[in-house]
Backbone atoms as SQL, in Angstrom:
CREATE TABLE atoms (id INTEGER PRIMARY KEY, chain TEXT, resi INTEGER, resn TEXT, atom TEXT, x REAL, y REAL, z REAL);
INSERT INTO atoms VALUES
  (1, 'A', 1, 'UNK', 'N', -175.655, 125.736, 23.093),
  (2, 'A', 1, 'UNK', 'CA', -175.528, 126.639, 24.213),
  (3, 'A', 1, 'UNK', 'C', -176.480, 126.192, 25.324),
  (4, 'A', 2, 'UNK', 'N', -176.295, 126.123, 26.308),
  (5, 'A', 2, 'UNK', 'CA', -176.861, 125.798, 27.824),
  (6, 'A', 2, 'UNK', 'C', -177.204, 126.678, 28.526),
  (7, 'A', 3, 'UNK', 'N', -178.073, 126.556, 29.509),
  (8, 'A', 3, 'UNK', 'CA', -178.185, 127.521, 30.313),
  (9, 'A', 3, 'UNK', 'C', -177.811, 126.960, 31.701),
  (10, 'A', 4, 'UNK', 'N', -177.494, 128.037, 32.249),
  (11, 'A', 4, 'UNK', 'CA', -176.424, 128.380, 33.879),
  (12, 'A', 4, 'UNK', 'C', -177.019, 128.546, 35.268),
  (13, 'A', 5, 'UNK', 'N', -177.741, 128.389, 35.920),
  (14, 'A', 5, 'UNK', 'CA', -177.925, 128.853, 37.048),
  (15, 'A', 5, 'UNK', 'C', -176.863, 129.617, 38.177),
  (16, 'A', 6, 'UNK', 'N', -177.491, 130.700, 38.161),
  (17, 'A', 6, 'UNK', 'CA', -176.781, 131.691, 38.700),
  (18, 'A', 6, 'UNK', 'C', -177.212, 131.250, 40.723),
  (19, 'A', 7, 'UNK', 'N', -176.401, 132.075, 41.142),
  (20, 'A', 7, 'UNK', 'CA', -175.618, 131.977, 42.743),
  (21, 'A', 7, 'UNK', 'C', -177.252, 132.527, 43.729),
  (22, 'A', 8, 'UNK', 'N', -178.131, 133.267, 42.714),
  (23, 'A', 8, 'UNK', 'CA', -179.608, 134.061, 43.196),
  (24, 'A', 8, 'UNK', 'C', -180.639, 132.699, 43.090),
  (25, 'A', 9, 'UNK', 'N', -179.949, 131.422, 43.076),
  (26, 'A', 9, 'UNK', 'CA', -180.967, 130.298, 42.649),
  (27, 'A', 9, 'UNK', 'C', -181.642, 129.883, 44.263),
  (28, 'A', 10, 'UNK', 'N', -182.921, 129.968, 44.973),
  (29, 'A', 10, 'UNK', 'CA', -183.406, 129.845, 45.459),
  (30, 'A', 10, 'UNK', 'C', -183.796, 128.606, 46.445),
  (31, 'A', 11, 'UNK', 'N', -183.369, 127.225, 45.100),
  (32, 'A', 11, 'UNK', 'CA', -183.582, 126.331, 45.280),
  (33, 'A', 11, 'UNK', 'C', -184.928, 125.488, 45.727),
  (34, 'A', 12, 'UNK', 'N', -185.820, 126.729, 44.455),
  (35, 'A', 12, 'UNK', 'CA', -187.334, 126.268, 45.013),
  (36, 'A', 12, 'UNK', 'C', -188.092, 125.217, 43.950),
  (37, 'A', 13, 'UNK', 'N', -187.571, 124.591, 42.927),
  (38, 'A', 13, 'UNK', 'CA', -187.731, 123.325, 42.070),
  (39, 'A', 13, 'UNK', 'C', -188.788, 123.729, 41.195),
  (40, 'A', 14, 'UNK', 'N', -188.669, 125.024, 40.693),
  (41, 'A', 14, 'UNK', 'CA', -189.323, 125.443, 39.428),
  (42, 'A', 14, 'UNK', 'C', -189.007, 124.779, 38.755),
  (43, 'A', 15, 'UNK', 'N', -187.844, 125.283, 38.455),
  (44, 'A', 15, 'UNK', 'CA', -187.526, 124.940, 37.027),
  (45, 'A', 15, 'UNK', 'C', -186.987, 123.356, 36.746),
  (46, 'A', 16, 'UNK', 'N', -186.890, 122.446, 37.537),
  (47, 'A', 16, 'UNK', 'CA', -187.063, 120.853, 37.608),
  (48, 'A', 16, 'UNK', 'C', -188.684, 120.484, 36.692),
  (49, 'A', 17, 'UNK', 'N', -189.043, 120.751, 37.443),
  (50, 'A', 17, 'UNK', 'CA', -190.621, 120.572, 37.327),
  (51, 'A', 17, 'UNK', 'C', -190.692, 121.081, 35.130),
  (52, 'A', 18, 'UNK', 'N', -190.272, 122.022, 34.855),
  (53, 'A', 18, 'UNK', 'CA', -190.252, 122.771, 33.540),
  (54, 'A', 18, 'UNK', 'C', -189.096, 122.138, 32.589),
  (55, 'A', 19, 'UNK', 'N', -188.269, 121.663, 33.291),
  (56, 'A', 19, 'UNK', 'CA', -187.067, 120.841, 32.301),
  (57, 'A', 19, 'UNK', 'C', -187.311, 119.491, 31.680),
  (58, 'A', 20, 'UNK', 'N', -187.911, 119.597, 30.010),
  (59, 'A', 20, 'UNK', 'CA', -187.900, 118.286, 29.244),
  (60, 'A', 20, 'UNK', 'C', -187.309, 117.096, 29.399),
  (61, 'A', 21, 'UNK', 'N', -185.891, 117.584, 29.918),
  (62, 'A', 21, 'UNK', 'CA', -184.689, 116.570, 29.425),
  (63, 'A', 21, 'UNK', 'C', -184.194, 116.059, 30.943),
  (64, 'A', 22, 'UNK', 'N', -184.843, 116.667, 32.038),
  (65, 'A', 22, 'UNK', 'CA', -184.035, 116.056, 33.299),
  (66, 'A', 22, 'UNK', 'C', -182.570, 116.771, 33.662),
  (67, 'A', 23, 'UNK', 'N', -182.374, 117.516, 32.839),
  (68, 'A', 23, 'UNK', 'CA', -180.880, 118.203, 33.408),
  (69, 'A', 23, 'UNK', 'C', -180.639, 119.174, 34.372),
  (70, 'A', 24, 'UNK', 'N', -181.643, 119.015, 34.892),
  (71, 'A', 24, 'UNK', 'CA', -181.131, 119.874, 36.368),
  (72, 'A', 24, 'UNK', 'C', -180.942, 119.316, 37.268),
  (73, 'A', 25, 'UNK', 'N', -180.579, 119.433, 38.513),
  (74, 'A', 25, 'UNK', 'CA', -179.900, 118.681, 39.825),
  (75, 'A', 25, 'UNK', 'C', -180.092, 119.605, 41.011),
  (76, 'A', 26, 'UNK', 'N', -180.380, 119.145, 41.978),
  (77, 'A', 26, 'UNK', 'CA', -180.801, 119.756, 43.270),
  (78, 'A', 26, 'UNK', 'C', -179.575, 119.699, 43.643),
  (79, 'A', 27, 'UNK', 'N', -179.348, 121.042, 44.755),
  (80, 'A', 27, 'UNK', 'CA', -178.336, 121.367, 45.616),
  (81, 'A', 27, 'UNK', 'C', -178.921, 122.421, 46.221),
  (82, 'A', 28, 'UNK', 'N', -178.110, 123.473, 46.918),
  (83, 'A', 28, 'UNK', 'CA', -178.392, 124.499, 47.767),
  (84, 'A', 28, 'UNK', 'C', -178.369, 125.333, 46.675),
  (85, 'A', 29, 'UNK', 'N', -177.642, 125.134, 45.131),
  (86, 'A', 29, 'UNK', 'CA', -178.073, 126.406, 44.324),
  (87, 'A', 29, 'UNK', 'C', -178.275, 124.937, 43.366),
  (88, 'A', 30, 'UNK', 'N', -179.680, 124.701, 42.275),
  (89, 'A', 30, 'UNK', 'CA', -179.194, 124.009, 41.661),
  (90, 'A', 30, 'UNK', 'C', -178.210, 123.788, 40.568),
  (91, 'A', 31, 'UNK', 'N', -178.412, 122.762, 39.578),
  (92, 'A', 31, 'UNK', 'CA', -177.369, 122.975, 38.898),
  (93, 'A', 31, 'UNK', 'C', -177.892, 122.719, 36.977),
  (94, 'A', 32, 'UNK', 'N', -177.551, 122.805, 36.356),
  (95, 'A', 32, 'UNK', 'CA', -177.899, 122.298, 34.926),
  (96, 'A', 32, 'UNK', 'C', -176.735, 121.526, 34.315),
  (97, 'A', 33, 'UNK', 'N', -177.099, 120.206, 33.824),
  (98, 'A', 33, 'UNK', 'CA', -175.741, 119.660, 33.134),
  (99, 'A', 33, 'UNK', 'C', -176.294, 120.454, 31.437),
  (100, 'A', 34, 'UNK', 'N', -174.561, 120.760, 30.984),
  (101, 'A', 34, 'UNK', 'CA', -174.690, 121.305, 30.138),
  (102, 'A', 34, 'UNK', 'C', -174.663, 120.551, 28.932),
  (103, 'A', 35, 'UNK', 'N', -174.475, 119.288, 29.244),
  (104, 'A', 35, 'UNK', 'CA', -174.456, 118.300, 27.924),
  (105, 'A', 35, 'UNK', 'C', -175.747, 117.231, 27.718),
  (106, 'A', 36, 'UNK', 'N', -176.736, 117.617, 28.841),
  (107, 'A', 36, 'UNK', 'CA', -178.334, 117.155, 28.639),
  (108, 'A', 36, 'UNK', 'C', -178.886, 118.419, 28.119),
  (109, 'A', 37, 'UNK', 'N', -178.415, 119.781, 28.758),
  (110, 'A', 37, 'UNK', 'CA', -179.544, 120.623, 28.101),
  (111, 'A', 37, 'UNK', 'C', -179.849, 120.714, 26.756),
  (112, 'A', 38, 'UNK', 'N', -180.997, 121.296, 26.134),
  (113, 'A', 38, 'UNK', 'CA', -181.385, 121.430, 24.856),
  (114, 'A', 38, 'UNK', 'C', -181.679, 122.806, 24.780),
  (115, 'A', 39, 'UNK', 'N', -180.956, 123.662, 25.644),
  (116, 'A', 39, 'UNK', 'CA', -181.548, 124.999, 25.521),
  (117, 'A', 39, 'UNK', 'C', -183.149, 125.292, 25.229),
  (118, 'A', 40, 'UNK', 'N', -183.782, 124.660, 25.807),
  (119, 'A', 40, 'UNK', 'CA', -185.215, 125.394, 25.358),
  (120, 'A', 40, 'UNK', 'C', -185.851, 126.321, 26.155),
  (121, 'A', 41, 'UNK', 'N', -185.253, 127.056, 26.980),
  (122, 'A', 41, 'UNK', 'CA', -185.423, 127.723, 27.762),
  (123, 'A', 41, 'UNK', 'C', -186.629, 127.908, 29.045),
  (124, 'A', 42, 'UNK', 'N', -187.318, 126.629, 29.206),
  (125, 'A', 42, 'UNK', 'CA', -188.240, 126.961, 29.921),
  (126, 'A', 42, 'UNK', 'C', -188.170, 126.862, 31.285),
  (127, 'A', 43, 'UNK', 'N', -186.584, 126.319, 32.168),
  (128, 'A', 43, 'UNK', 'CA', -186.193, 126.604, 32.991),
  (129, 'A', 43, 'UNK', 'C', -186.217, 128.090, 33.396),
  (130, 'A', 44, 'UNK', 'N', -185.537, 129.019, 32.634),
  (131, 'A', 44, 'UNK', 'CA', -186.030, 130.139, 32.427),
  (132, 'A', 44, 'UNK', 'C', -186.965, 130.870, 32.836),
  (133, 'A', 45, 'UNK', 'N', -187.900, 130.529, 32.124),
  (134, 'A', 45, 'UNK', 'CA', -189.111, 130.827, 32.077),
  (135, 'A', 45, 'UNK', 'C', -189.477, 130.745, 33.158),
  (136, 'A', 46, 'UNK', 'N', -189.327, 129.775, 33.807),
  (137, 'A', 46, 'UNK', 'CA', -189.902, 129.469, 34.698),
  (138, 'A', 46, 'UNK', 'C', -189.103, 129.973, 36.391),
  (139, 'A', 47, 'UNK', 'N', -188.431, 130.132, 36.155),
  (140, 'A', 47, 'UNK', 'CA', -187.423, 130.299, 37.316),
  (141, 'A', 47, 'UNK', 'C', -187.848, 132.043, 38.161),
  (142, 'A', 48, 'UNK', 'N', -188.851, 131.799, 38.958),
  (143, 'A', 48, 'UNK', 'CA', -189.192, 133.307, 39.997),
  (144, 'A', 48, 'UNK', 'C', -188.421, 134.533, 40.239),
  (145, 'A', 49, 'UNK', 'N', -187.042, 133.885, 40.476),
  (146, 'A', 49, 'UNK', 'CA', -185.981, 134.584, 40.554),
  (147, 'A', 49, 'UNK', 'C', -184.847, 135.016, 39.708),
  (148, 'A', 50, 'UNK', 'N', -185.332, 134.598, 38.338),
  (149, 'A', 50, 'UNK', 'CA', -184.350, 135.332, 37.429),
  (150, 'A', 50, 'UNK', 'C', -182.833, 134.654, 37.748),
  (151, 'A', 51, 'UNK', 'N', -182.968, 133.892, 38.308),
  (152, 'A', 51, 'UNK', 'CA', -181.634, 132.943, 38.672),
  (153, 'A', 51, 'UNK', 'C', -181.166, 132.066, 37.281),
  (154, 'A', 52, 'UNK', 'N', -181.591, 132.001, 36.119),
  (155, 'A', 52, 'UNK', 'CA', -180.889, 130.994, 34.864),
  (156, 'A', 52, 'UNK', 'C', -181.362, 132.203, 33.706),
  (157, 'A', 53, 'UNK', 'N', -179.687, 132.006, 33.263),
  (158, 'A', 53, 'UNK', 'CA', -179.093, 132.674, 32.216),
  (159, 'A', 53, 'UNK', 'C', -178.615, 131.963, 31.214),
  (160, 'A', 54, 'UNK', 'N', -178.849, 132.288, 29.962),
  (161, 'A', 54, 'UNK', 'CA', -178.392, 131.281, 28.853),
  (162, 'A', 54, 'UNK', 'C', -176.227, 131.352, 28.929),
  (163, 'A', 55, 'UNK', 'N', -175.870, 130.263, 28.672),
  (164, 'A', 55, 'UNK', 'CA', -174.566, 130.624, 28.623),
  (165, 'A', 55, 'UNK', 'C', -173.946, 131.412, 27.673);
């Protein structure tokens, strides 16, 4: 299971900075590939805005 970044994503590079595996991607909302994540949630964690939800 992966987690999602939701449409409230800020695009302020928390959760880059917190991702083990490199699976996130900059855009105007970012993005998570779902076949790098490892679910460990510290995107999550880390994310100000409550913008990433597990899928």
């Amino acid at each position: 299971m992966a987690h999602r970044i939701t449409e409230d994503c800020a695009a302020c590079g928390s959760c880059m900075a917190e991702c083990p595996t490199g699976a996130i991607s900059e855009g105007d909302i970012y993005k998570i590939d779902p076949n790098v994540c490892i679910d460990c949630g510290a995107c999550a964690d880390a994310c100000p805005m409550g913008a990433i939800v597990a899928e």
